[in-house]
N, CA, C and O atoms as a MOPAC input file, in Angstrom:
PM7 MOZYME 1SCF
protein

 N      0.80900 1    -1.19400 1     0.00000 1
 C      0.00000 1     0.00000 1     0.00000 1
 C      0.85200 1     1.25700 1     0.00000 1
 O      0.41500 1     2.40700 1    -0.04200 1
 N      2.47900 1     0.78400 1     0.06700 1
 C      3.34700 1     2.72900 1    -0.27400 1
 C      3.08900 1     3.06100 1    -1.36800 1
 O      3.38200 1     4.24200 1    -1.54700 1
 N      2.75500 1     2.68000 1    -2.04200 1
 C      2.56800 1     3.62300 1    -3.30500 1
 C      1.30300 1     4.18900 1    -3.47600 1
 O      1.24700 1     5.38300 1    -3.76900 1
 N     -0.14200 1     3.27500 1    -3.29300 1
 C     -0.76100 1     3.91300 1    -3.50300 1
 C     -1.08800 1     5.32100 1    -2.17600 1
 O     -1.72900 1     6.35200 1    -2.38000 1
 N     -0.43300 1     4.91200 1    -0.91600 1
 C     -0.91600 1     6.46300 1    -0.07700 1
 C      0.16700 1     7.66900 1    -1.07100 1
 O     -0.18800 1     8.82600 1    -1.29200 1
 N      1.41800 1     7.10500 1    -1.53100 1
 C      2.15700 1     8.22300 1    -1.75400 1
 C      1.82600 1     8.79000 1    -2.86300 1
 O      1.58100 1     9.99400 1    -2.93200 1
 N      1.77800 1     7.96100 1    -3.89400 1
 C      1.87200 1     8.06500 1    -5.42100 1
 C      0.10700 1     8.49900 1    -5.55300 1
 O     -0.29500 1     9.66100 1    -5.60900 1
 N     -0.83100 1     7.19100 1    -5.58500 1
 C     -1.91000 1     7.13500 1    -5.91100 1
 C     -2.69500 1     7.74100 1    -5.08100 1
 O     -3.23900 1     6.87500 1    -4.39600 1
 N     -3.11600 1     9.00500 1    -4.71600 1
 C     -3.98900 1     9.88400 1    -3.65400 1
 C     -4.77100 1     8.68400 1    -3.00400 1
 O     -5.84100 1     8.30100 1    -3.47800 1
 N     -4.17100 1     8.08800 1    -1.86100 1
 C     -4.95100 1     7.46300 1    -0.97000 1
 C     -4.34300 1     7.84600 1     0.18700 1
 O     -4.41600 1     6.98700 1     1.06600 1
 N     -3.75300 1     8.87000 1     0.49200 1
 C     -3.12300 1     9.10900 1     1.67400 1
 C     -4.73900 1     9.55000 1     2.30500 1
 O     -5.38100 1     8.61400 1     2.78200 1
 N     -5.40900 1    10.98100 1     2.31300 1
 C     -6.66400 1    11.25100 1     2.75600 1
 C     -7.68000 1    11.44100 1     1.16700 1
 O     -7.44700 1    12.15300 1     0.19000 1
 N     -8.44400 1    10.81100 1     1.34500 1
 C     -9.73600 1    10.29500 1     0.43100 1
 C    -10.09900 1    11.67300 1     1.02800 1
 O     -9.88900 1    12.18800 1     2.12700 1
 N    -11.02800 1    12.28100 1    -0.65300 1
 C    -11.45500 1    13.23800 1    -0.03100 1
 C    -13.31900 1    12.81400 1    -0.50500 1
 O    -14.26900 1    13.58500 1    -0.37400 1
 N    -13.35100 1    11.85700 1    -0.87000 1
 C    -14.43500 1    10.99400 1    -1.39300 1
 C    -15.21400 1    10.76400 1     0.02300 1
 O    -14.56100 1    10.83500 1     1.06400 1
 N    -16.39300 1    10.53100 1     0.05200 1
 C    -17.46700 1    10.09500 1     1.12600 1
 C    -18.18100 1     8.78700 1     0.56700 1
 O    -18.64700 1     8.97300 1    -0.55700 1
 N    -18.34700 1     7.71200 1     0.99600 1
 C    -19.12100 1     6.43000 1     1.32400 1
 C    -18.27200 1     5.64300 1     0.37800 1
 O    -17.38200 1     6.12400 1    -0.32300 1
 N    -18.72700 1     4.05200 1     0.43700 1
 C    -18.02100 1     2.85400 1     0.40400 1
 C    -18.03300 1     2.81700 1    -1.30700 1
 O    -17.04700 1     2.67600 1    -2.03000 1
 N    -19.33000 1     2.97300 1    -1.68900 1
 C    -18.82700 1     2.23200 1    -3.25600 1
 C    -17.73400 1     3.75900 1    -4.08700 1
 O    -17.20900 1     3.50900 1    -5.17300 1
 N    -17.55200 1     4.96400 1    -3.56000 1
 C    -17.14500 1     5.48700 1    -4.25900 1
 C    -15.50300 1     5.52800 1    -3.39000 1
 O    -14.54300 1     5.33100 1    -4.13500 1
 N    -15.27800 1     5.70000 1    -2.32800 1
 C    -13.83500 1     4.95300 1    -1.61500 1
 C    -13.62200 1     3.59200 1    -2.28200 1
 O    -12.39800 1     3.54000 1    -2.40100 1
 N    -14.19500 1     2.32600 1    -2.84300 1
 C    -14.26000 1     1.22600 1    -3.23000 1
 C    -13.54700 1     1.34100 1    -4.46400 1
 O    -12.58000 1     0.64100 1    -4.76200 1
 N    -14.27300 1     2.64600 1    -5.49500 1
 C    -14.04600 1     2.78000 1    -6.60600 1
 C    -12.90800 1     3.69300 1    -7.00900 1
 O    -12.48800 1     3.99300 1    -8.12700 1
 N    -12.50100 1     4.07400 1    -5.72700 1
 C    -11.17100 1     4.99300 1    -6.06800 1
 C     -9.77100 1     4.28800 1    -6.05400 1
 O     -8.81900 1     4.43800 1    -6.82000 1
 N     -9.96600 1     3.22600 1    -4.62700 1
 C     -9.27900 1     2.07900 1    -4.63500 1
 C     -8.40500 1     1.09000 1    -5.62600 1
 O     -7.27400 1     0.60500 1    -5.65200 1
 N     -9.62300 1     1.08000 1    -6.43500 1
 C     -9.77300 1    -0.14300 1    -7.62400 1
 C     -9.21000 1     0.72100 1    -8.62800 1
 O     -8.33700 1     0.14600 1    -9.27900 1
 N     -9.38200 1     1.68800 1    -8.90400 1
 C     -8.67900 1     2.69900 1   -10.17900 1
 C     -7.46800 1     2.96200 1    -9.54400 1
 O     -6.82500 1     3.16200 1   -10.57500 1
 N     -6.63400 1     3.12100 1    -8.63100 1
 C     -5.38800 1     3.20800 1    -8.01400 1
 C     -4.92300 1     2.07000 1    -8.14900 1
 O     -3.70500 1     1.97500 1    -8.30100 1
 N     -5.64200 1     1.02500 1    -8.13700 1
 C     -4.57400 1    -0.16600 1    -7.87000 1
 C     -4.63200 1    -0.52900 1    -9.63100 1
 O     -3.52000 1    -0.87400 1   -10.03100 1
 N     -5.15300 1    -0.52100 1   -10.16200 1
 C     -5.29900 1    -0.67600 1   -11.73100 1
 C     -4.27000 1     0.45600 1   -12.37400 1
 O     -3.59300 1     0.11500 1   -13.34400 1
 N     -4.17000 1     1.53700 1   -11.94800 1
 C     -3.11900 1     2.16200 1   -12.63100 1
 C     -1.33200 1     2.04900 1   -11.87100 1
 O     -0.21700 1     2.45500 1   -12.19700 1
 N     -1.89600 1     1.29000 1   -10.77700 1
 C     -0.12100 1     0.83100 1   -10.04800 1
 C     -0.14900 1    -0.52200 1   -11.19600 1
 O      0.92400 1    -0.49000 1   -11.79700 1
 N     -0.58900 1    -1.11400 1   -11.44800 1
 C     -0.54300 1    -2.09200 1   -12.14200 1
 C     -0.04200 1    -2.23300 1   -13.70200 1
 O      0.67800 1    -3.02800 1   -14.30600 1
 N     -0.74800 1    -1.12500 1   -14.02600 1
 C      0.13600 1    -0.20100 1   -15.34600 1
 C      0.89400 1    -0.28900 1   -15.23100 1
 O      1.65500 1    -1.14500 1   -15.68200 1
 N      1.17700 1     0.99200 1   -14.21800 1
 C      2.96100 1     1.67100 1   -14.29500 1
 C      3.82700 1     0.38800 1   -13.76800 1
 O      5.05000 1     0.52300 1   -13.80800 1
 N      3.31000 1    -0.81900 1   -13.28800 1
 C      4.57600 1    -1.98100 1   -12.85700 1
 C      4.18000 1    -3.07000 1   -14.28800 1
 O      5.01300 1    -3.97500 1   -14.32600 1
 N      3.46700 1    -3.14800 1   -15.07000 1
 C      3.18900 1    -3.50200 1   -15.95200 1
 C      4.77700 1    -2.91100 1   -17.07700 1
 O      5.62300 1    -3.57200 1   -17.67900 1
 N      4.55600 1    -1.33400 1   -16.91800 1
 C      5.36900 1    -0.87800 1   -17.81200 1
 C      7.04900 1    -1.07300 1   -17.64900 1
 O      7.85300 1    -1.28300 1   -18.55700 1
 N      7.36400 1    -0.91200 1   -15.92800 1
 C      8.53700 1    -1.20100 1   -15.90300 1
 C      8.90500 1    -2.69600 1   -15.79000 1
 O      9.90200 1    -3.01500 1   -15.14200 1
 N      8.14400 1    -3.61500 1   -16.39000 1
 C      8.17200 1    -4.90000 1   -16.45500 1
 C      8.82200 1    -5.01600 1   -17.53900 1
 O      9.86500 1    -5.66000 1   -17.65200 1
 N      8.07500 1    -4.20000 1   -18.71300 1
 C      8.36300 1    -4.50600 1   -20.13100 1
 C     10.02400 1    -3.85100 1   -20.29600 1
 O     10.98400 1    -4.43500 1   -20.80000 1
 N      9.99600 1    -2.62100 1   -19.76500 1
 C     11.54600 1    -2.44500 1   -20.29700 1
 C     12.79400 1    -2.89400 1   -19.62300 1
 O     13.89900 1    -2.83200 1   -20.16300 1
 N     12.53900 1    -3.42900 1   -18.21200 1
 C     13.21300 1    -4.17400 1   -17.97200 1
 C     13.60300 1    -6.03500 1   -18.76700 1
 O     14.63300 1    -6.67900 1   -18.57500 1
 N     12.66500 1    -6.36300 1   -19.43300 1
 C     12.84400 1    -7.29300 1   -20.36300 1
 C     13.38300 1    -7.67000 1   -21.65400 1
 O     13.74200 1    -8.68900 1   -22.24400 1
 N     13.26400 1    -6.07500 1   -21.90000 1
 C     13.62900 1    -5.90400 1   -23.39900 1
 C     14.86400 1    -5.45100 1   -23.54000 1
 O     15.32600 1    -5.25500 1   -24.66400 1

């Protein structure tokens, strides 16, 4: 979870109730997934 409080605004949510904290979550961890997606690839190549 360091990246997403540092990197991905989850340090303070400025969002109110569960499915939209839920849904901010899920788009943070989908774009950490990217960016380790990406340094996957050029480390391979």
């Amino acid at each position: 979870f360091g990246w997403l409080k540092t990197v991905g605004l989850r340090r303070k949510v400025k969002l109110r109730g569960v499915q939209r904290v839920g849904w901010l979550f899920t788009f943070a961890a989908a774009v950490y997934n990217l960016v380790r997606m990406r340094n996957l690839v050029e480390t391979t190549t």
